[in-house]
C-alpha positions as CSV (number, residue, x, y, z in Angstrom):
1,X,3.9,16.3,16.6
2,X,6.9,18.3,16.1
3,X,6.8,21.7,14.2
4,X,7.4,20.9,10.4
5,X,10.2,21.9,8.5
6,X,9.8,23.1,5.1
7,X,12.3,24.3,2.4
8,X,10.8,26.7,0.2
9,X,12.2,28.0,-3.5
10,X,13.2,31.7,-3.8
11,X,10.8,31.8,-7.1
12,X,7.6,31.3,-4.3
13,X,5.4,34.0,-3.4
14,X,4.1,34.9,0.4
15,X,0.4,34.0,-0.6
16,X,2.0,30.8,-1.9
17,X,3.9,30.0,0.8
18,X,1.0,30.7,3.8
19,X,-1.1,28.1,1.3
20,X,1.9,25.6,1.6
21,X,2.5,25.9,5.3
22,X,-1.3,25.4,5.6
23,X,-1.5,22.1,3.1
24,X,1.7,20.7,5.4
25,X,-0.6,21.5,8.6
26,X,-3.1,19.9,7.4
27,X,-1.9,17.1,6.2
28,X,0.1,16.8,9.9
29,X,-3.2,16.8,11.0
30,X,-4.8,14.1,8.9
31,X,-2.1,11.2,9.6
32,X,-2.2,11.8,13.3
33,X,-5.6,11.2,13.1
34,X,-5.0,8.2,10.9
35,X,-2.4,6.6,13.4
36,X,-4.5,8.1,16.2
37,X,-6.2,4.5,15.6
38,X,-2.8,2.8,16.8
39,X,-2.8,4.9,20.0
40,X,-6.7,4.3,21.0
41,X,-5.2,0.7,21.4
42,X,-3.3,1.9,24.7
43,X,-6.0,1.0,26.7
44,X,-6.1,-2.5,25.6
45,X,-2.6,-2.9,26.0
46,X,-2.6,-1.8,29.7
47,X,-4.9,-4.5,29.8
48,X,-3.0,-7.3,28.6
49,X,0.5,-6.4,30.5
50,X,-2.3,-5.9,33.6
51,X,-3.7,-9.5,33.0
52,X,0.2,-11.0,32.6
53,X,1.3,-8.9,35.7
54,X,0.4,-12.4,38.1
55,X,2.2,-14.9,35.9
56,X,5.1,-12.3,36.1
57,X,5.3,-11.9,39.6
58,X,5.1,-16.0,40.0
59,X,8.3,-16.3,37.9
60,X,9.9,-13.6,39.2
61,X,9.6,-15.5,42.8
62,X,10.8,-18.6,41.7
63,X,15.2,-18.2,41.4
64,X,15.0,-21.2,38.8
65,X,12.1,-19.6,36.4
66,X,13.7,-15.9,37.1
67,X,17.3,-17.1,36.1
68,X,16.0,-18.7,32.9
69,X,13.7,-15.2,31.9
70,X,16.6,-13.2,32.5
71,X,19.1,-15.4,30.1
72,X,16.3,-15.8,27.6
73,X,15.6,-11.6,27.5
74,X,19.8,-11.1,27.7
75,X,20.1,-13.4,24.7
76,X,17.1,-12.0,23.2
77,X,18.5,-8.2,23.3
78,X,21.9,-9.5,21.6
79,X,20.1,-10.9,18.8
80,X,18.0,-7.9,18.4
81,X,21.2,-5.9,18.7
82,X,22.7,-7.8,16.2
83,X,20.3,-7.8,13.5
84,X,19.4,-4.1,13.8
85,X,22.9,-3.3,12.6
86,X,22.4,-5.0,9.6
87,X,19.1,-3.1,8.9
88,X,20.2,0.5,8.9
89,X,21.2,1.1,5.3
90,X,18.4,-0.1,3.0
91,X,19.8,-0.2,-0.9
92,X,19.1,3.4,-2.7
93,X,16.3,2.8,-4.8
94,X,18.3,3.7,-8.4
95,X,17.2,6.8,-11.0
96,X,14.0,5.6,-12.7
97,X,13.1,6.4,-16.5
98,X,10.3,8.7,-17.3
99,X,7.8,6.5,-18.1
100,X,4.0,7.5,-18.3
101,X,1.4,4.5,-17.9
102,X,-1.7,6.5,-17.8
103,X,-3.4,8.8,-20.4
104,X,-1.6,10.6,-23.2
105,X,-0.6,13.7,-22.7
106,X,-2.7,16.5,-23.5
107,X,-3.0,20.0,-23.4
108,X,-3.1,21.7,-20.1
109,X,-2.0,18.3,-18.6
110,X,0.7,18.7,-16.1
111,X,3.9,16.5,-15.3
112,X,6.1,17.7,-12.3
113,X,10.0,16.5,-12.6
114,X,12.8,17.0,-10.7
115,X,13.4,19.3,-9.4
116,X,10.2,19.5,-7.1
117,X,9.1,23.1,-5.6
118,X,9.5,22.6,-1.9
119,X,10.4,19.6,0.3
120,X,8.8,19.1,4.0
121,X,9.7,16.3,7.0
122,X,7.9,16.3,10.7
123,X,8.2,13.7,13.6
124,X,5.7,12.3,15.8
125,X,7.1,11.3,19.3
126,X,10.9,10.9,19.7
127,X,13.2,12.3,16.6
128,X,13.8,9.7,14.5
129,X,17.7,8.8,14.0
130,X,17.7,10.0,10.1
131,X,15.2,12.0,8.6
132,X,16.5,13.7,5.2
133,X,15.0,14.9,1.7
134,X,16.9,16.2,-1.8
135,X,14.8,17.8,-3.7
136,X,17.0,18.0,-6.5
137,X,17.3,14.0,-7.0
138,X,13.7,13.4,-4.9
139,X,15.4,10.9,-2.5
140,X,13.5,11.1,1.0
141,X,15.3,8.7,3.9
142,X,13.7,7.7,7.1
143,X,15.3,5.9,10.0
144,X,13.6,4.8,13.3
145,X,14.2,2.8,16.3
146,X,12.8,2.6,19.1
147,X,11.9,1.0,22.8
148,X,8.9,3.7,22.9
149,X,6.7,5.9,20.0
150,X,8.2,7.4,17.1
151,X,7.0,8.5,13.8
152,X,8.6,10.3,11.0
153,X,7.8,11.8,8.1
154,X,9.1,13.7,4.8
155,X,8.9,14.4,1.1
156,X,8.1,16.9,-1.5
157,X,5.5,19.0,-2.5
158,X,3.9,21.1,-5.8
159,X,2.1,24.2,-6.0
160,X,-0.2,25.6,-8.7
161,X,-2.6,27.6,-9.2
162,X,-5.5,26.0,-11.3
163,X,-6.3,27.7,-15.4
164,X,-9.6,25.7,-15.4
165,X,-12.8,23.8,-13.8
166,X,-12.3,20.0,-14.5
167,X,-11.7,16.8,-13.2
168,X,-8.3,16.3,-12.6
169,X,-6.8,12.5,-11.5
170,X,-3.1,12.9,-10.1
171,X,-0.1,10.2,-10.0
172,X,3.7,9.8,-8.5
173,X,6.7,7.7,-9.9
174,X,7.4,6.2,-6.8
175,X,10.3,4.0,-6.1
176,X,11.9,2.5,-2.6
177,X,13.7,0.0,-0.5
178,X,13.2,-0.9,3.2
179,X,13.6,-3.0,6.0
180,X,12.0,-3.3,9.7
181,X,12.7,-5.6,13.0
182,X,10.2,-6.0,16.1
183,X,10.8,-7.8,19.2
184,X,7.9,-7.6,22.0
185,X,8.3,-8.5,25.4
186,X,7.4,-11.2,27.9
187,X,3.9,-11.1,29.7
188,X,2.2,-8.8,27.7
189,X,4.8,-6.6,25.6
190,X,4.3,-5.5,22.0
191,X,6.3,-4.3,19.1
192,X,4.8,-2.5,16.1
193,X,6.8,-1.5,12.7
194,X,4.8,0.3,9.4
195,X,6.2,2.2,6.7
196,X,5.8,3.1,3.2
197,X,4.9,6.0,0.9
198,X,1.8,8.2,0.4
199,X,0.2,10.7,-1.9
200,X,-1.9,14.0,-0.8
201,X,-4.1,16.8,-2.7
202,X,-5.2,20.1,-1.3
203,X,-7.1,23.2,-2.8
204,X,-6.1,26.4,-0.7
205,X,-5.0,24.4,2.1
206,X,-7.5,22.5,2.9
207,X,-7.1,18.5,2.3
208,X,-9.2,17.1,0.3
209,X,-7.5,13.5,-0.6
210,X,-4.7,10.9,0.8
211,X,-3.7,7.9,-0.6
212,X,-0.9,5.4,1.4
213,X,0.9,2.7,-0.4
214,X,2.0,0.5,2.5
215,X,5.3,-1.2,2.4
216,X,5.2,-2.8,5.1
217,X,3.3,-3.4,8.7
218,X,4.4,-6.3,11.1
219,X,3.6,-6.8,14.9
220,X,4.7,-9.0,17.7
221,X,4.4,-9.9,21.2
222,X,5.0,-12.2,24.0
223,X,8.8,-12.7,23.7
224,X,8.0,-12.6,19.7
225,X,10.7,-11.5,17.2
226,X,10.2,-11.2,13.7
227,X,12.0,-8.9,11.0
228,X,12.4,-8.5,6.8
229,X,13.2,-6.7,4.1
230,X,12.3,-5.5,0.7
231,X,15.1,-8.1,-0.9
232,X,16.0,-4.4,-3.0
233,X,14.5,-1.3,-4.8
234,X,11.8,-1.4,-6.7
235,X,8.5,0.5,-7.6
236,X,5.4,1.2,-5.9
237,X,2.1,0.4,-6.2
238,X,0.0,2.1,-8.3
239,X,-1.8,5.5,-6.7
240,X,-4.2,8.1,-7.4
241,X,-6.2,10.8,-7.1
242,X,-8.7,12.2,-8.5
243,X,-11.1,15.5,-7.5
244,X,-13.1,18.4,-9.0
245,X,-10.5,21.0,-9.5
246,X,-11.9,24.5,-10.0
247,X,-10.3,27.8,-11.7
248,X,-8.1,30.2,-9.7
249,X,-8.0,27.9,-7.0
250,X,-4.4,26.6,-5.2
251,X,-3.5,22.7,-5.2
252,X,-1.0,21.7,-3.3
253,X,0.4,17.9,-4.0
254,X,2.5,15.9,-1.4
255,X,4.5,12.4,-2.0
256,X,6.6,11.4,0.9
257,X,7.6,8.1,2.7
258,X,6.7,7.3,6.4
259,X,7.8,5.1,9.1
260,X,6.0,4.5,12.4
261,X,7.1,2.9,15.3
262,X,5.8,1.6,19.0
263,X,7.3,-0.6,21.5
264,X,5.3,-1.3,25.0
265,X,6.9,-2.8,28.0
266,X,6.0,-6.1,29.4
267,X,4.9,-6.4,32.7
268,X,7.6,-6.9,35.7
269,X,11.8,-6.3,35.8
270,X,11.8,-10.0,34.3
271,X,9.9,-9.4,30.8
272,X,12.6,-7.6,28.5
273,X,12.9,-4.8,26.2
274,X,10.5,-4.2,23.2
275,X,11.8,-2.7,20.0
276,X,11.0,-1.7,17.1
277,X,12.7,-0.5,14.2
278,X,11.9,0.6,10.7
279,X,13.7,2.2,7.6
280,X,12.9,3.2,4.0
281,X,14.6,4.9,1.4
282,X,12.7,6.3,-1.4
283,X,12.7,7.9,-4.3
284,X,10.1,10.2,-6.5
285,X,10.4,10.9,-9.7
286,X,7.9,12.9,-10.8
287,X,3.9,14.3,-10.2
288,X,1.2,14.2,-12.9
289,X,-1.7,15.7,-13.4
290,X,-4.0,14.8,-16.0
291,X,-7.3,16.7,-16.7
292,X,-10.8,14.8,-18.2
């Protein structure tokens, strides 16, 4: 994981600060353990390219069978080429009313609008090709492609410091657009694309909840291609949160998009490039928190 990168407001105390470097940690630390799932998988990878490794090494003896692969992965790499060039601009999701569907608002309740307190972005693996978050108009882009591992992250955060002990259920106005492509390889490559946006809480620093709304996951292998798109902006699903929040404490919340991408080689010089490629442009328009 790279180091994060946080932009913090001028208004924000040191205490504050150390508390939201902390939450950001953390919450670093929870989604690599989340896709650390996608990793444990290596193994049984290895195994498939090891098990296609004899098939490969028959074609690649056989002139007829090795001219054929190598047209079919040449022709293969133009189409991927040609369809990730349409995929790198996802529509901006568009300004969203204020619009509460939950409880009515009391007193003490809390709604966060724009502009947000800080904004945050890490990557996982190589450095994705666009990475970028305004916290003024809460748009958070997210560009990867790749023919190995790379994960990226970003959003925006809230801080405050807690005037009672109650229950306390949080939401996000969440709006975005997206698209991915994967192609996997001959004899035993794979191609893995997932994206979308998430929600986090944390009291002090330390996580207590994370909620994902998943735009999108698609996988392929064995000379499989497959690729698609959001057809436009539009909302999210429906998130949220709810813990025991207790007086004079810190709670720090996070909404931010993600895109995670993995492409493994086939085995032998005959199989072809895997790829994989996903983007999302989001939006967030504003936090709640409502107490009871």
């Amino acid at each position: 994981m790279s180091n994060p990168h946080i932009n913090f407001p001028d208004g924000m105390t040191e205490a504050q600060r150390e508390i939201t470097k902390s939450s950001v940690a953390t919450h670093i630390a929870r989604i690599g353990a989340d896709k650390a799932t996608l990793h444990d998988r290596a193994e049984e990878v290895e195994l498939t390219v090891a098990a296609h490794a004899p098939l490969a090494r028959i074609a690649e003896a056989d002139p007829d069978a090795a001219k054929a692969l190598q047209v079919a992965a040449e022709r293969r790499k133009m189409h991927i080429e040609a369809r990730a060039a349409k995929l790198t601009d996802p529509i901006r999701p568009s300004d969203l009313p204020i619009h509460f569907d939950g409880p009515t608002l009391r007193s003490g309740d809390r709604i966060f609008v724009l502009p947000f307190q800080f904004d945050w972005k890490w990557h996982d693996g190589e450095e994705p090709s666009r990475s970028s978050t305004d916290v003024q108009t809460g748009d958070v882009s997210i560009g990867v492609g790749t023919n190995g591992r790379c994960g990226g992250h970003a959003g925006f955060g809230v801080s405050f410091v807690a005037d009672r002990t109650a229950r306390a259920t949080t939401r996000s106005l969440r709006s975005s657009s997206w698209d991915y492509l994967v192609s996997g390889a001959l004899f035993g490559g794979s191609a893995t694309s997932e994206g979308g946006m998430d929600m986090a809480v944390f009291e002090d620093g330390r996580f207590l909840q994370l909620v994902e709304d998943k735009r999108w996951r698609s996988r392929k292998s064995g000379g499989e291609s497959a690729s698609g798109d959001s057809g436009g902006s539009g909302l999210g699903e429906t998130i949220e949160i709810t813990w025991q929040m207790v007086a004079g404490r810190t709670y720090n919340i996070n909404v931010g998009a993600w895109v995670f991408c993995e492409a493994r080689p086939g085995a032998g010089v005959l199989s072809g490039d895997s790829y994989a490629q996903g983007n999302i442009i989001g939006k967030v328009s504003l936090i709640s928190v409502f107490f009871g």
